[in-house]
N, C-alpha and C positions, 0 to 999 in steps of 0.2 A: 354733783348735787344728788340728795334721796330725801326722800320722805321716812318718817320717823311712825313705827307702828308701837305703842306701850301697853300693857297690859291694861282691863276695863272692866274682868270679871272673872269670878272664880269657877271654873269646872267641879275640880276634888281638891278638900284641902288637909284632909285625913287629920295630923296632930302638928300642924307647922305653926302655931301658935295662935293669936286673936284673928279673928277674922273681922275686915275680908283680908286676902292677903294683898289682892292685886295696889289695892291704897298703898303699902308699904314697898309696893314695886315698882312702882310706873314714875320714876324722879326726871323722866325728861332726857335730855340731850349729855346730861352730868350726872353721876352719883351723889349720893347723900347717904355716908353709911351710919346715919345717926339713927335711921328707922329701916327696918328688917325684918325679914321674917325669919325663925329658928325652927329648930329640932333636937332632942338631944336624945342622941342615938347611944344604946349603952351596946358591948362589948356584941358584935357580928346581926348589930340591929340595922335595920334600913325603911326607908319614909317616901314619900312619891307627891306629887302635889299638879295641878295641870291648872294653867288662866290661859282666857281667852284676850286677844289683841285688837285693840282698834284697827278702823278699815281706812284705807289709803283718801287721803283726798282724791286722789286720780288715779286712774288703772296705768301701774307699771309698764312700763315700753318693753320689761322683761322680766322674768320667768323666777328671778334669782334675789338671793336675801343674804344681810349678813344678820347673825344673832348674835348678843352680847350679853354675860351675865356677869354678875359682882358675886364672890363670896369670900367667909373666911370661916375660921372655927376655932371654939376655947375646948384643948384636951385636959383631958384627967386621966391622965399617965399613960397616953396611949402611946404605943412605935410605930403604927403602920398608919401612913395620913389616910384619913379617907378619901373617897372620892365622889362624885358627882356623873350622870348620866343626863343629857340634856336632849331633848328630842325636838323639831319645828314638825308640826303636822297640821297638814291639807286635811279638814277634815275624818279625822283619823288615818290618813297616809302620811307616813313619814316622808321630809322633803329634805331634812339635815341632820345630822347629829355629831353629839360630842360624847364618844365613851370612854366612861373611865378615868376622866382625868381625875388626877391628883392634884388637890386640892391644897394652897397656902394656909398657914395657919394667919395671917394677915390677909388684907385684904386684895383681891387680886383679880381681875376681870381676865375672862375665858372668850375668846369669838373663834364662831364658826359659821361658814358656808351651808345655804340649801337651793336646790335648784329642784327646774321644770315642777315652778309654781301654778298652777292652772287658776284659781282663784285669791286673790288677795284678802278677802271679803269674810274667808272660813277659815283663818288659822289660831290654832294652840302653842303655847309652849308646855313640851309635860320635863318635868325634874324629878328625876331619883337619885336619893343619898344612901349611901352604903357606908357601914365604920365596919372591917374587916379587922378590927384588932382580936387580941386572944383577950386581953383582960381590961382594959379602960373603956371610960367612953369620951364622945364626942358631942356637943352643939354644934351644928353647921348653922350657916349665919347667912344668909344673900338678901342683900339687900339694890338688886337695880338687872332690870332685866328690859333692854330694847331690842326691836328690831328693826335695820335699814333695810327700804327698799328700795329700787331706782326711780326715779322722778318719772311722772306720766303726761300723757298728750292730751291736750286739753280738749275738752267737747266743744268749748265757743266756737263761734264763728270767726273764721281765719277772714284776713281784714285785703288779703291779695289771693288773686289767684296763683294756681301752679299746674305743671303740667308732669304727667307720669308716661315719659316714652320707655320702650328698649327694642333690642335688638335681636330680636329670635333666635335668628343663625346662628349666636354663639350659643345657644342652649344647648347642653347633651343629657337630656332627660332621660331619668332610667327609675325602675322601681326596686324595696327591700321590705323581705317579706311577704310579698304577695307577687302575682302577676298579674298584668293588662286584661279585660276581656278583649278578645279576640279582633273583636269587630269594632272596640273603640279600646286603642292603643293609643299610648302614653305620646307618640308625635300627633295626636292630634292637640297638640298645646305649643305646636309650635307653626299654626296655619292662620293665626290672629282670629279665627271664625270662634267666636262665644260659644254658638250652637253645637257645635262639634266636640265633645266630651271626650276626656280620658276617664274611663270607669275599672275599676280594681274590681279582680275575679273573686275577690274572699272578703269575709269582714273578722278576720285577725288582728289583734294585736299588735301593737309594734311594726305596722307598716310604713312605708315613707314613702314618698315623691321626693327623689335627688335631681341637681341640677348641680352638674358638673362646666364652670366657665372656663376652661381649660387653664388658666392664672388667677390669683387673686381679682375679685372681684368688688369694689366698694359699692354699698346697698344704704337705704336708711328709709325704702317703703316696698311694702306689698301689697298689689290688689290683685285679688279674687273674682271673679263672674261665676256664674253657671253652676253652683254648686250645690252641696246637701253637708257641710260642714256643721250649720247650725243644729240640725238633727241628726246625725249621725250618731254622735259620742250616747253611749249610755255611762257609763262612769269615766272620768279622765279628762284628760288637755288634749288639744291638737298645739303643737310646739313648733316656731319655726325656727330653727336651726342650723349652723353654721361651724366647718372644720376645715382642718389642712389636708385631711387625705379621705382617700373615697369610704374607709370603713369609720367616719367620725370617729378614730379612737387619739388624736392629738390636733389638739387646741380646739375641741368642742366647746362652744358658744349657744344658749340660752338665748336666740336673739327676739322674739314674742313670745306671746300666747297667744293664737286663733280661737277666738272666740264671736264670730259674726251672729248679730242677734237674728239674721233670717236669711233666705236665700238669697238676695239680692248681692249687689255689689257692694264686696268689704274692703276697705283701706286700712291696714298696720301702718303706722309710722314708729320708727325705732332708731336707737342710737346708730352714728353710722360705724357699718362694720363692715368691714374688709376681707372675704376669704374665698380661695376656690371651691369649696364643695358649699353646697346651700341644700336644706331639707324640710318638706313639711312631716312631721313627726309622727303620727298617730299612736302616743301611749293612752290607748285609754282601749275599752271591751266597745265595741261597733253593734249599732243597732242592723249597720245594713253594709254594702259597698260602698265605700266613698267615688265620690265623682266629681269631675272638676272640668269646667270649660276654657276658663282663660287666666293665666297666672302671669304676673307683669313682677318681676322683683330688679329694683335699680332704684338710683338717683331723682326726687324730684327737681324740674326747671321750676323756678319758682322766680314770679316776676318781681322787676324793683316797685312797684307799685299797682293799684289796682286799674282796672279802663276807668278813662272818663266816660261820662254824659253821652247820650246820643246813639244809643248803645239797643240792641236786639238780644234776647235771652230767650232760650228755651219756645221759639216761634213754631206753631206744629206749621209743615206744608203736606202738601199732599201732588203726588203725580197721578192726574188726571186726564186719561183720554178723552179724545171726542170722536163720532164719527155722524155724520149724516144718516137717515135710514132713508128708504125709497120713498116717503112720501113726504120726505124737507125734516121730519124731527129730528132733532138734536139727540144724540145716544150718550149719554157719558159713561165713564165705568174708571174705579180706583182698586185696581189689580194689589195694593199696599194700604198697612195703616199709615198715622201720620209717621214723619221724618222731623226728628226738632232741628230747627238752624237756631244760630245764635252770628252775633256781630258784632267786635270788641274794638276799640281803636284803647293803643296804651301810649302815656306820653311820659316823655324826662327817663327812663330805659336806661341801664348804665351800661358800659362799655362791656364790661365782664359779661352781664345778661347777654348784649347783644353777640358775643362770640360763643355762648352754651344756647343761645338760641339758632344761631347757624349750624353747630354742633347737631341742636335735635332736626332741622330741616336736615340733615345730611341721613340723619338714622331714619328719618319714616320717609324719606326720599320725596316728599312734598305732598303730593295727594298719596302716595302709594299704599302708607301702611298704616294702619289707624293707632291711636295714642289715648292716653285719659283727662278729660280736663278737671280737675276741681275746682267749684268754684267758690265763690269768697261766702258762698251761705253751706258750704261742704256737700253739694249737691254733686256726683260725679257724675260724666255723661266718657263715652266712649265714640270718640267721633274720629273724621277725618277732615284737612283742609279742603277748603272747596277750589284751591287755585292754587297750579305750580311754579307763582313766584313767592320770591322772599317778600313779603310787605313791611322790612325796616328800611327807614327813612331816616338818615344818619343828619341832626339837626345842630348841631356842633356838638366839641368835645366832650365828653362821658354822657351826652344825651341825645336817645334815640326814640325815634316813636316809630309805634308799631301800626300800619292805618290797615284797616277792613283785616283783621284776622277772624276770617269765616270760616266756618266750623260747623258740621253737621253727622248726625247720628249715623254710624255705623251701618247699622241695620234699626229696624222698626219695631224688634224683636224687645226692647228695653224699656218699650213704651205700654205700659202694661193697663193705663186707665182711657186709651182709648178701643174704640171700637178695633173688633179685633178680624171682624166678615168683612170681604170684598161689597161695596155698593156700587148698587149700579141704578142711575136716576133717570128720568124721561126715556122710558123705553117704550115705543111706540114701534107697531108693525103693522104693516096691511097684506090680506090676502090678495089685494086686488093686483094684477097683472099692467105694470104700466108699462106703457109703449110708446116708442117714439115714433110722433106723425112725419111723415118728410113730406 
């Protein structure tokens, strides 16, 4: 499935006939070569024209487009067909093109490919006609110009939760184009800690973050922490990126755009795709270093339905000491911000769930290694279980429930709207020298 972008307005329309042109272009899903735009080019004359596109209903899961044009031409004596130039352009960056074709004297639709689209939101189609004959001329005629994008992931509210695990150890992270600074290297992204940054020694061009799974590998999300994506790029995409061998030169794969609207925690969801090498991209000029704390790229678990009733979400606690002072007060002190718990019981669980749910207890080895939850209002929290058993309770055939799957914040570090100073309450002291009478 794709979404359908059609022409909506004119750029430049130089002598292609009545304006506007885009009315005459934009026929939908089918041509209609009954209405057209022309030119008629006499003997080594040539014409250019550029409309802009409507904007996607939903941001494409990827990067990539096909363009499709209609045209044809009435000669007057010419030999050599003309041709056409067709350009897709990001904002005045060219994303695709078709050069040179040679054009049918009937009528005959042209597609081409454009990739590492960064915005859907800013594109052109621009058209150049050329008649390279020595003596006759030509009318060029196009009448239908679409473009497909791929279908996108919805903003609503997801109606179940899911769950975003993986598996570090198989990560062999390396970088191109740049190198690591020194003191925060590119394994710090394989220690699950947010706070621990990989940070890039240059703001170049064309850098990347590779992640080599030593086999193919099937992926259909990426989430992000800790970073500076949102402000880094001054002109350009961050692209996530997927191929068969370590220098991406066969079967390179467009597989997002990174585009996090701030530093927090970003989630891609994307077609699922299959390969060993996986890369975050940076074609674009860098305002600064890129930097990145925690990169999770794999398979969402995603449950057969959402928890019932009865249920704990996002609860702050807090670990709180106590101690006595010499004259009976109470001392308290919170060495931490708060910690969120949450508490979920899920019922009816199908069989398939319940065996990629024992799959992920096996990969985060039960409390061991922390995981991402999303939840049904797309809230993500980055937590750990609170207990090293399984809690499925197999209630007959293909239904299972899941009781007390407790889950709590990583670190404190994500809680960013509480109090962020150690408190410390009822602190009472005496100078006075107490002693025990015997």
């Amino acid at each position: 499935m794709s979404q359908r972008l059609d022409p909506n307005i004119d750029i430049t329309t130089n002598s292609w006939g009545i304006v506007p042109l885009y009315s005459k272009l934009d026929d939908g899903a089918s041509a209609n070569d009954s209405d057209y735009v022309f030119e008629t080019l006499s003997s080594g004359g040539e014409d250019n024209f550029e409309i802009g596109l409507s904007n996607p209903v939903l941001v494409p899961s990827l990067g990539t487009a096909t363009v499709s044009i209609r045209t044809g031409w009435i000669s007057e004596g010419i030999s050599v067909l003309p041709t056409i130039t067709v350009k897709l352009l990001e904002g005045g960056v060219q994303r695709g093109i078709l050069a040179g074709q040679s054009i049918d004297s009937t009528w005959t639709t042209y597609t081409f490919n454009a990739t590492s689209i960064g915005s859907f939101n800013n594109l052109t189609v621009y058209v150049y006609a050329q008649n390279s004959d020595a003596v006759g001329e030509a009318t060029i005629e196009i009448s239908w110009i679409k473009v497909d994008v791929p279908d996108g992931i919805a903003a609503a509210s997801i109606t179940r939760p899911s769950i975003l695990a993986t598996d570090l150890s198989r990560y062999n992270p390396s970088v191109s184009g740049t190198s690591s600074n020194s003191e925060f290297p590119i394994t710090n992204l394989l220690n699950y800690l947010t706070e621990e940054r990989w940070i890039s020694s240059t703001t170049s061009a064309n850098q990347s973050v590779i992640i080599d799974f030593g086999v193919a590998k099937s992926c259909n999300t990426l989430i992000i922490q800790n970073h500076n994506f949102d402000a880094v790029v001054n002109t350009g995409s961050i692209f996530l990126q997927a191929a068969d061998n370590a220098t991406f030169s066969s079967g390179l794969t467009d597989v997002a755009t990174i585009s996090p609207p701030d530093n927090g925690i970003y989630l891609s969801s994307f077609i699922t795709t299959s390969k060993r090498y996986w890369r975050l991209f940076f074609n674009a000029v860098l305002n600064d270093c890129p930097y990145l704390g925690n990169l999770f790229l794999d398979n969402t678990l995603d449950f057969s339905g959402t928890y019932t009733w009865n249920y704990k979400n996002d609860d702050p606690t807090y670990d709180t000491v106590e101690n006595i002072s010499l004259n009976g007060a109470i001392r308290t002190s919170q060495n931490y911000k708060a910690r969120l718990r949450s508490s979920f019981n899920f019922a009816m669980q199908t069989n398939q769930f319940k065996q990629q749910f024992l799959t992920f207890l096996t990969v985060i080895r039960n409390k061991l290694y922390p995981f991402y939850f999303i939840n049904t209002d797309n809230v993500i929290r980055y937590v750990v279980l609170e207990s090293d058993f399984n809690p499925i309770d197999v209630m007959r055939y293909n239904s299972n429930d899941i009781k007390n799957f407790n889950i709590k914040t990583q670190s404190t570090f994500d809680i960013t709207d509480l109090v962020d100073t150690t408190e410390i309450m009822n602190i009472l002291e005496t100078n006075e020298i107490i002693t025990t009478v015997s």
